[in-house]
C-alpha positions in Angstrom: 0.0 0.0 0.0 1.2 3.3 -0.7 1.8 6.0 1.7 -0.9 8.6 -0.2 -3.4 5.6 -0.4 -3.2 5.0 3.2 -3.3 8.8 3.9 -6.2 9.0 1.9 -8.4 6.2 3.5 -7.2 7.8 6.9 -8.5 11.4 5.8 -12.2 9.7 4.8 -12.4 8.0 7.5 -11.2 11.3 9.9 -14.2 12.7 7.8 -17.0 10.3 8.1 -16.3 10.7 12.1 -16.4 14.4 11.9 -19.4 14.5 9.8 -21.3 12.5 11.8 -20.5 14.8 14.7 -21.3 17.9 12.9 -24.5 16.4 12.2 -25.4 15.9 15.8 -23.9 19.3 16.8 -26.2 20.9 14.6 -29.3 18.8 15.2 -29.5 17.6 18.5 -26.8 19.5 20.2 -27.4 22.4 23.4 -31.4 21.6 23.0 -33.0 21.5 26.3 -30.0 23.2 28.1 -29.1 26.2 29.7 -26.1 28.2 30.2 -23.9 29.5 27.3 -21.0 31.9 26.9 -22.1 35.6 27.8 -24.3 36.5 25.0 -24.3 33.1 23.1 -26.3 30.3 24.0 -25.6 26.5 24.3 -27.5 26.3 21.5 -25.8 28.7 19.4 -22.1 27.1 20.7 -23.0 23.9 19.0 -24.2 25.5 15.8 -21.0 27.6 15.9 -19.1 23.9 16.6 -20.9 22.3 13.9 -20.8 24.5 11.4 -16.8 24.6 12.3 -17.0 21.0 11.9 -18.9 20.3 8.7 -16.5 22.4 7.0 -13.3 20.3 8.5 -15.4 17.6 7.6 -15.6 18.4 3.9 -12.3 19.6 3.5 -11.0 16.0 4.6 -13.2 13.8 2.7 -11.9 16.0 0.0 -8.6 16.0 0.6 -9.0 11.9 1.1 -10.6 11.2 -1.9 -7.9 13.7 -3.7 -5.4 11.6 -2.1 -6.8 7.6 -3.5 -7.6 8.6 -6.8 -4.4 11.0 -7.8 
């Protein structure tokens, strides 16, 4: 195996995780709690921290896929 096809399949799989987390950030995540940051809400933390990591998320899977077929 190459190094840049091992790379790769490590970046997609770095992305699936962080997709899936994104996901819950931004749907289920700081519902039904209180507290925050000042101003901000726990609700609006995790939609800050999702959106942060969907686009992590889809820079590795591109980067990964980038990576097995080049």
């Amino acid at each position: 195996m190459q190094p840049a096809t091992a790379a790769g399949g490590l970046l997609i799989l770095i992305s699936v995780a962080t997709l899936s987390f994104a996901a819950y950030a931004l749907l289920r995540g700081g519902k039904g709690q209180r507290g925050g940051l000042g101003p901000i809400s726990e609700r609006g933390i995790h939609v800050i921290a999702g959106i942060r990591m969907l686009l992590i998320g889809i820079v590795s899977l591109v980067a990964g896929v980038y990576l097995l077929l080049g």
